[in-house]
C-alpha positions as CSV (number, residue, x, y, z in Angstrom):
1,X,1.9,19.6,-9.9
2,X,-0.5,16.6,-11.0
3,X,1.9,14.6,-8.7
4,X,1.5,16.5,-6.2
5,X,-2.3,16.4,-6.4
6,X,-2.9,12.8,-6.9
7,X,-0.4,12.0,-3.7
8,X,-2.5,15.0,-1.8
9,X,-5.9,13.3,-3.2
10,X,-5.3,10.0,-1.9
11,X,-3.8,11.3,1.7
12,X,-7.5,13.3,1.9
13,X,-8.9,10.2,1.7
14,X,-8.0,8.6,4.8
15,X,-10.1,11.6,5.9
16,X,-13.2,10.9,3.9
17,X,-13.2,7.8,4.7
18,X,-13.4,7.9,8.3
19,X,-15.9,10.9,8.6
20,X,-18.6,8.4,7.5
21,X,-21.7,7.5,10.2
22,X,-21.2,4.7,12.1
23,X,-23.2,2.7,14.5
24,X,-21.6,1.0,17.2
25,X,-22.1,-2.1,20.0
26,X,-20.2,-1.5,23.4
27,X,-16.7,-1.9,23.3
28,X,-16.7,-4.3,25.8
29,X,-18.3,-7.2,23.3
30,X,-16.5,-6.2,20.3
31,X,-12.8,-7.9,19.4
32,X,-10.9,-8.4,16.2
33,X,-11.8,-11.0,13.5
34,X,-9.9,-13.4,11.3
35,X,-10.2,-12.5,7.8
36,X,-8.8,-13.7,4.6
37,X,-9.4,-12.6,0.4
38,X,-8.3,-10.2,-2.4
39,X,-7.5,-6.8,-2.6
40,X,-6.8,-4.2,-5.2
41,X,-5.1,-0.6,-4.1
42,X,-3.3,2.1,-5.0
43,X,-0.3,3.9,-3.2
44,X,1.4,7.1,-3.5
45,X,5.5,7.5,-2.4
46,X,7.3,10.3,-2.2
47,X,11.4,9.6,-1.8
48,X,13.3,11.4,0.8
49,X,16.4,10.6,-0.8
50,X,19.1,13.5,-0.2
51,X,21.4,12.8,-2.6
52,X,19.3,13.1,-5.7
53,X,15.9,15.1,-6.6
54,X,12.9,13.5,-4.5
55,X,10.6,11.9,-6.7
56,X,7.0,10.3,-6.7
57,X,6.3,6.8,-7.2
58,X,2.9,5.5,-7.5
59,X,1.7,1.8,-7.3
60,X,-1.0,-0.3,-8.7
61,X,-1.0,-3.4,-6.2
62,X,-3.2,-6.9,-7.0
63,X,-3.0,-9.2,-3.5
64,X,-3.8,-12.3,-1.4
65,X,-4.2,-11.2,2.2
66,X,-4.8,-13.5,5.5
67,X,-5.2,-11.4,8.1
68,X,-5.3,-13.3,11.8
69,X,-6.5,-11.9,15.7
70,X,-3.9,-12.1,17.9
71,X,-6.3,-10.4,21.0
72,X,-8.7,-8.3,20.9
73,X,-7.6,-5.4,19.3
74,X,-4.5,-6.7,17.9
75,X,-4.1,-8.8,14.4
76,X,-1.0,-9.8,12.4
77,X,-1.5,-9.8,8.4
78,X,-0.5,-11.7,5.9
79,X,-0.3,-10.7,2.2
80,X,1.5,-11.2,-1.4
81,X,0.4,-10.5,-4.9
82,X,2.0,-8.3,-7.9
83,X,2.9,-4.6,-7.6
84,X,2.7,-2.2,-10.9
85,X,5.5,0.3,-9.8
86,X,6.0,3.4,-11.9
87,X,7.3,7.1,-12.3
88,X,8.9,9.5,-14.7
89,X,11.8,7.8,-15.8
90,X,11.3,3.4,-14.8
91,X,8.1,1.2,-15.1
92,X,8.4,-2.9,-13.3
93,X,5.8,-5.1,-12.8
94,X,7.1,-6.9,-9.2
95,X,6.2,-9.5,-6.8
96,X,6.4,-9.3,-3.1
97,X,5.5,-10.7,0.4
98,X,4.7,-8.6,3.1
99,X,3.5,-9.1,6.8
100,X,1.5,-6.5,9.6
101,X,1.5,-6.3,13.5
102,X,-1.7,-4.2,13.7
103,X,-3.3,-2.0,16.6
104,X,-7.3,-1.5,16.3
105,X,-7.0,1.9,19.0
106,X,-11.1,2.0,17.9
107,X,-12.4,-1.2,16.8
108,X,-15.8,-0.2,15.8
109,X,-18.7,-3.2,14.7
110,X,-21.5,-1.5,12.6
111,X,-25.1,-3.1,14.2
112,X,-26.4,-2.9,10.6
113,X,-26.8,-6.6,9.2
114,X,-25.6,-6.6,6.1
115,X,-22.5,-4.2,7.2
116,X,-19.9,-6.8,9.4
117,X,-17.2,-5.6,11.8
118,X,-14.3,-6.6,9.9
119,X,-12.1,-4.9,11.8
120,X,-13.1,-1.4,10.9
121,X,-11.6,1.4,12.9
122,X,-8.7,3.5,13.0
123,X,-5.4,1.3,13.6
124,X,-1.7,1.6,13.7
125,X,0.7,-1.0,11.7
126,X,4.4,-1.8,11.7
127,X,4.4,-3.4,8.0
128,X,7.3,-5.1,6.0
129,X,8.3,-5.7,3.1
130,X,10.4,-7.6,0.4
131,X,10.0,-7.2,-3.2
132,X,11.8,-8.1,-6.6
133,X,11.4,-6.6,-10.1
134,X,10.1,-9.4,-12.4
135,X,10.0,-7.1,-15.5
136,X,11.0,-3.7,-16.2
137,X,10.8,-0.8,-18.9
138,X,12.9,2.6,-19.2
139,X,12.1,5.8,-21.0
140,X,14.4,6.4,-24.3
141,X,15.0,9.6,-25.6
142,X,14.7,9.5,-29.3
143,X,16.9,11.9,-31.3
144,X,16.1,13.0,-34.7
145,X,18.6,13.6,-37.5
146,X,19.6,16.7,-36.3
147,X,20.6,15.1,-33.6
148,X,18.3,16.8,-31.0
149,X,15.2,14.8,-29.0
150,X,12.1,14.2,-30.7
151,X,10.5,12.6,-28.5
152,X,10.5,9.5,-25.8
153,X,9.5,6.0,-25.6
154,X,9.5,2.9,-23.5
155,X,12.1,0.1,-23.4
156,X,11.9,-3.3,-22.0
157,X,14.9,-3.0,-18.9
158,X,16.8,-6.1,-19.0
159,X,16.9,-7.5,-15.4
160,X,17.1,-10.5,-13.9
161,X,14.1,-11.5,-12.4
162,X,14.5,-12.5,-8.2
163,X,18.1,-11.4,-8.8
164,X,17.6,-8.0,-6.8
165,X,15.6,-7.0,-3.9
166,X,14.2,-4.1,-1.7
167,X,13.4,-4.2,1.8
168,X,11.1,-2.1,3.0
169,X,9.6,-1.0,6.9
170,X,7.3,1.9,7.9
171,X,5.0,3.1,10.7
172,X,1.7,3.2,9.5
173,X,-1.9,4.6,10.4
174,X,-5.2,4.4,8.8
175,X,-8.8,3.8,8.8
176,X,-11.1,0.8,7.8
177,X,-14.2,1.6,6.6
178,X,-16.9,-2.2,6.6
179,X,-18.9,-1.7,3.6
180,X,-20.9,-4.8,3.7
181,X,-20.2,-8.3,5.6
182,X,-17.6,-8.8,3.2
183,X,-16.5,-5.5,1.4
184,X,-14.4,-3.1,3.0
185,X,-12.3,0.5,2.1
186,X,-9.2,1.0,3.5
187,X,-7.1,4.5,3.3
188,X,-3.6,5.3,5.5
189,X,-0.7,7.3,5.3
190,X,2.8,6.1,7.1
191,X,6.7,7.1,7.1
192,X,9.1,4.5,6.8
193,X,12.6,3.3,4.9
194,X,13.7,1.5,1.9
195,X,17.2,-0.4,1.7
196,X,18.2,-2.0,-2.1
197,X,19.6,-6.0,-1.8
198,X,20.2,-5.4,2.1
199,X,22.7,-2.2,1.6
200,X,21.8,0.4,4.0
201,X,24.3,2.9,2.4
202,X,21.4,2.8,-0.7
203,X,18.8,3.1,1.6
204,X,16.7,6.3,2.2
205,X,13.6,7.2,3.8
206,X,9.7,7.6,2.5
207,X,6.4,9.1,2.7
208,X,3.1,7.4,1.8
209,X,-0.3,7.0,1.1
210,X,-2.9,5.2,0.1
211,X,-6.1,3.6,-0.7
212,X,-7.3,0.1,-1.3
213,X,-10.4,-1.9,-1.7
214,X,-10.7,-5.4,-0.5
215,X,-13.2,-8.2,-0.5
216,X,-13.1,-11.0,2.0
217,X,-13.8,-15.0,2.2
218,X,-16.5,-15.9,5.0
219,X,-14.8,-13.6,7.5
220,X,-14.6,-15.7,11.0
């Protein structure tokens, strides 16, 4: 149930987010921006995997992004960082690239001066992803002398780090929210699908959601 709530909680968001009073130029004079800086977010999956029990997987994500205008409503980001991946039964701390064709279908550029454009508006993405498990941890079930469980704990996972991969693609949309000239909020939901070291026979599809806050270098 508390998974179920926190993936509901963050989809809500995207919601809340863009409900907020904006202020607007005419969309004749208003076009997307280069940006570039830091982000911190937080994504909820849910596996559509029919062989086995779907399951939530939440995310704790620390990036670089460089985000470029292609026209005037279209961009194409940039980003890579480390990824805190957990759920009920595996914890990994992971590294990954990703890039974003982006759609601004409502570009909006707030008139207030210490609130910039930064691309704020509702949007639709086509992102991808690769990513690679640099350290990972497994739940032990500890069994007491009479030989039932008394308890769990985690267990470093031996891996080998860059060894294995997962590709992901999804169709996203969302809403950017320009908190000052170089703050912004950022919530979306998307579907997409995950394959494991380029074998589509482990692959199965996805729902998520998310929210992330970001702060930008001298936006352009």
């Amino acid at each position: 149930m508390k998974k179920l709530v926190l993936f509901l909680f963050l989809f809500s968001t995207t919601h809340f987010i863009s409900a907020q009073n904006e202020f607007y130029f005419s969309s004749d004079t208003v076009r997307t921006t280069s940006i570039q800086g830091v982000s911190l977010g937080a994504v909820a999956v849910l596996d559509l995997n029919s062989k086995y029990q779907k399951t939530y997987n939440y995310k704790l994500n620390l990036n670089y992004f460089n985000e470029i205008s292609l026209a005037k409503r279209v961009t194409v980001g940039f980003d890579g960082g480390l990824i805190y991946n957990y759920n009920d039964y595996y914890r990994a701390i992971s590294a990954y690239l990703g890039a974003e064709p982006r759609y601004y279908f409502s570009l909006n550029k707030r008139t207030s001066t210490y609130r910039g454009g930064l691309n704020s508006g509702w949007f639709f993405g086509l992102p991808v992803e690769v990513l690679t498990d640099i350290k990972a941890y497994t739940e032990t079930v500890l069994y007491g002398s009479s030989g039932y469980g008394s308890g769990t704990k985690w267990e470093e996972y031996k891996i080998t780090p860059f060894k294995n991969y997962q590709y992901t693609a999804s169709l996203n949309t969302g809403y950017r929210y320009a908190i000052t000239n170089h703050l912004f909020m950022e919530a979306g939901l998307g579907i997409g699908y995950i394959i494991y070291n380029s074998n589509f026979k482990l692959g199965h599809p996805y729902l998520k959601t998310g929210l992330k806050v970001a702060y930008t270098f001298n936006p352009k």
